[in-house]
C-alpha positions as a Python dict, from the first residue, in 0.01 Angstrom:
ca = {
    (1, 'X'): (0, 0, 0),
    (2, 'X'): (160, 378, -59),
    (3, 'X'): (198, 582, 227),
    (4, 'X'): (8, 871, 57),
    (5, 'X'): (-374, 674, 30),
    (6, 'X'): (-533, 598, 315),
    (7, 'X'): (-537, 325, 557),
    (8, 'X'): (-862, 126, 647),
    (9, 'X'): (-891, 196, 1007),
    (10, 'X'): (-1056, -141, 1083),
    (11, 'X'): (-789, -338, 909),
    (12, 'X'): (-501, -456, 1099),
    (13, 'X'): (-110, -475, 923),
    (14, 'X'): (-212, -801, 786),
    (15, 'X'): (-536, -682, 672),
    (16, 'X'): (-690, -871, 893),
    (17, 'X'): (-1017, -713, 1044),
    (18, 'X'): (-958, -527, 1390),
    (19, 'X'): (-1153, -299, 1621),
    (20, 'X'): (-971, 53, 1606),
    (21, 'X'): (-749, 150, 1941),
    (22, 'X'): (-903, 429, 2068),
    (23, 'X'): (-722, 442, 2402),
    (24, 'X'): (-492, 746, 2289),
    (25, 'X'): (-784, 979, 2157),
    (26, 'X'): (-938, 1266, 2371),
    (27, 'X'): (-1271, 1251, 2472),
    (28, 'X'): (-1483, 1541, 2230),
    (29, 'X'): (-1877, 1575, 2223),
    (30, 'X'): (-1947, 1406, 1865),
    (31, 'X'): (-2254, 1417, 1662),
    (32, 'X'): (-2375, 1298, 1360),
    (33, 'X'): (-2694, 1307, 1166),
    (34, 'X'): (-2828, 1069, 903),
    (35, 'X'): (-3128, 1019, 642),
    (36, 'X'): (-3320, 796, 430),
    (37, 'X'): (-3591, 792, 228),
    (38, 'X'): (-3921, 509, 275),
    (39, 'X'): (-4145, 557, -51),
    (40, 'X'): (-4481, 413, -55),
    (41, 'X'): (-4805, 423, -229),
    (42, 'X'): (-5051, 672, -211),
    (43, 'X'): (-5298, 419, 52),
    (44, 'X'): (-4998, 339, 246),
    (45, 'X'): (-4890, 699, 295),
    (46, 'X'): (-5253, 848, 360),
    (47, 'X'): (-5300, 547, 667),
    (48, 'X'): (-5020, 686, 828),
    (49, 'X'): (-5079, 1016, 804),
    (50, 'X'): (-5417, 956, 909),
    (51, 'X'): (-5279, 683, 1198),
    (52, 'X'): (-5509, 434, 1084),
    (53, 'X'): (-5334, 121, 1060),
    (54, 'X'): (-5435, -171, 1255),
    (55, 'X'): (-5060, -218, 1456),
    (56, 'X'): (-5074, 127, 1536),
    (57, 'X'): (-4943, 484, 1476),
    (58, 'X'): (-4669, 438, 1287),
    (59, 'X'): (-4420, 734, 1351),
    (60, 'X'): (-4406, 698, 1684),
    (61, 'X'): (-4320, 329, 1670),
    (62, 'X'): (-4073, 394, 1409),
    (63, 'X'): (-3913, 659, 1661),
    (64, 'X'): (-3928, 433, 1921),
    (65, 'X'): (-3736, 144, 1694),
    (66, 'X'): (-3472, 411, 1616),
    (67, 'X'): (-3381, 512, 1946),
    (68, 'X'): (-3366, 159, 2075),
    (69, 'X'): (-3195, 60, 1733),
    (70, 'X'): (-2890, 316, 1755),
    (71, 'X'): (-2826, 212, 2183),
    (72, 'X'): (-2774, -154, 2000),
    (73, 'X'): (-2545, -20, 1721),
    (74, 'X'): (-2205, -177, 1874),
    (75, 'X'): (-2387, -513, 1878),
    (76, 'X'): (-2527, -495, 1524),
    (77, 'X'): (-2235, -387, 1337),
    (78, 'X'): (-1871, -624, 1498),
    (79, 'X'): (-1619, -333, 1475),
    (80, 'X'): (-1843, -63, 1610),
    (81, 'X'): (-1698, 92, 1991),
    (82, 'X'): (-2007, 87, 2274),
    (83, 'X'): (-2064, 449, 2338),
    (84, 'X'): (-2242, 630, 2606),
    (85, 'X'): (-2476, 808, 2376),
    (86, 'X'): (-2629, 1147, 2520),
    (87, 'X'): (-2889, 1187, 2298),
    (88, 'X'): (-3052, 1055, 2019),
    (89, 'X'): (-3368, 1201, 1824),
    (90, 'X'): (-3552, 1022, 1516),
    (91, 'X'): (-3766, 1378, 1322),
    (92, 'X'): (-3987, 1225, 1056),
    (93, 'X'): (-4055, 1476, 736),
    (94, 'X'): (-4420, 1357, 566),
    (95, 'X'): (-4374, 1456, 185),
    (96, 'X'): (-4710, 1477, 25),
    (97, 'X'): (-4545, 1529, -308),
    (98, 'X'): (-4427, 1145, -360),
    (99, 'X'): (-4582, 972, -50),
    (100, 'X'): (-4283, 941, 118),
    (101, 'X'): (-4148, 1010, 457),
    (102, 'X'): (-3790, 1157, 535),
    (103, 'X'): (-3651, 1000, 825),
    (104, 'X'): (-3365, 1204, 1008),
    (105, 'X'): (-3188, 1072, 1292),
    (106, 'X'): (-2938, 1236, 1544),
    (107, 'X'): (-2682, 1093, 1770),
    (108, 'X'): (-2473, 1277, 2011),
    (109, 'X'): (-2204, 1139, 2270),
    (110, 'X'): (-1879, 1287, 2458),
    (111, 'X'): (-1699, 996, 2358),
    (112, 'X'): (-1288, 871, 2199),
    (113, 'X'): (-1506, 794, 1853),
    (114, 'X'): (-1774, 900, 1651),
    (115, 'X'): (-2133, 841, 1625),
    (116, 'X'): (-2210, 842, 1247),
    (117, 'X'): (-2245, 483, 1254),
    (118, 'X'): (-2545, 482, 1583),
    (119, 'X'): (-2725, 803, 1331),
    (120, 'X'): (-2713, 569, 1015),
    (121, 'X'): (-2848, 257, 1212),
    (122, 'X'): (-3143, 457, 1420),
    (123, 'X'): (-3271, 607, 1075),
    (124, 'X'): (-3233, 302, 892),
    (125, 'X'): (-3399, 82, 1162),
    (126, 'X'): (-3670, 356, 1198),
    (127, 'X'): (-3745, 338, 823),
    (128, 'X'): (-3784, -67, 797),
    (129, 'X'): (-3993, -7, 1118),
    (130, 'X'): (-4242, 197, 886),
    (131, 'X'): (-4174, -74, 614),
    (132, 'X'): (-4305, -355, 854),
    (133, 'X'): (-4600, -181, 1000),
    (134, 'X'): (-4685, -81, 639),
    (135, 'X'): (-4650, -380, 425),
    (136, 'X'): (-4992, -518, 467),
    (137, 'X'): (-5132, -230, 253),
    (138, 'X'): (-4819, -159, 20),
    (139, 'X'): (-4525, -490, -28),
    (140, 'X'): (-4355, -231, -279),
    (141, 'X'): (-4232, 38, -46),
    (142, 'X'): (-3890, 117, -90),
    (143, 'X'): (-3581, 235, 134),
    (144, 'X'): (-3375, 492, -10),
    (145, 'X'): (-3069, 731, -4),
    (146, 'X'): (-2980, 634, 323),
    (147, 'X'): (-2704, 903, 373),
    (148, 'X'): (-2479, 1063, 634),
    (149, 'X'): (-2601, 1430, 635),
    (150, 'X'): (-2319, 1583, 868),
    (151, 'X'): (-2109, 1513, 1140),
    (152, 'X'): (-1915, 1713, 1422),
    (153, 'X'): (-1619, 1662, 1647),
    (154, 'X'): (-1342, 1437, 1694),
    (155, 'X'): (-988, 1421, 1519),
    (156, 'X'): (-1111, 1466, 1122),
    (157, 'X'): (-1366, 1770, 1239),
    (158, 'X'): (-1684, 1880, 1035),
    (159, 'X'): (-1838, 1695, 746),
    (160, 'X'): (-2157, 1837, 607),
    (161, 'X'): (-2306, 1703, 285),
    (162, 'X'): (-2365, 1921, 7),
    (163, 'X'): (-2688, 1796, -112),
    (164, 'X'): (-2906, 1514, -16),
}
């Protein structure tokens, strides 16, 4: 490998895969928010606007999901640190326009490592959440542009997407 690319941080010298030392970094506050997309036909969109599916209002189970979803993140994905999250927030965004529903999640911690991966795991958890309560009245609904909007703190600093 050149010295002037970039490493893998979860690969070890042998490119074997290995959770990142973290030991050495200073504790910063850290937060990261993600997105995605859950499309849906016009029946399935109106019953949860209107809350009228049978398993319940949808939104705030999906919300629910999220949260709990992103506390779990270290034991869903192998390499992922625990972290002692300080907040987390699911925000759902109904678009009439193409009967979808914008999912954005937020993660924050004072922690050695950052919390992109607990914002990309509540949204996407909250938006299969929707899928499953959903489903009965629309198989076809579709998960998209699951994206990392921005994220603060920590050695690398500031990302914020241009568009998404």
């Amino acid at each position: 490998m050149k010295d002037d690319k970039k490493r893998l941080s979860h690969l070890d010298g042998e490119n074997k895969a290995a959770m990142v030392d973290v030991s050495g970094k200073a504790v910063t506050t850290r937060a990261a928010t993600a997105q995605v997309r859950v499309k849906m036909s016009p029946e399935a969109f109106e019953a949860v606007v209107d809350q009228t599916l049978e398993k319940g209002a949808v939104l705030n189970v999906a919300q629910i999901a999220g949260i709990s979803a992103a506390k779990k993140t270290s034991d869903l994905i192998p390499l992922c640190h625990p972290l002692p999250l300080s907040q987390i927030s699911v925000d759902f965004r109904l678009q009439d326009q193409d009967h979808s529903v914008l999912v954005e999640a937020r993660a924050k911690a004072d922690a050695k490592t950052g919390v992109e991966m607990e914002a990309l795991v509540a949204a996407a958890v909250s938006a299969l959440t929707i899928y499953d309560m959903c489903k009965a009245i629309d198989k076809a609904i579709t998960i998209t542009d699951l994206v990392l909007l921005e994220k603060t703190g920590g050695k690398s600093g500031t990302f914020k997407r241009e568009s998404a």
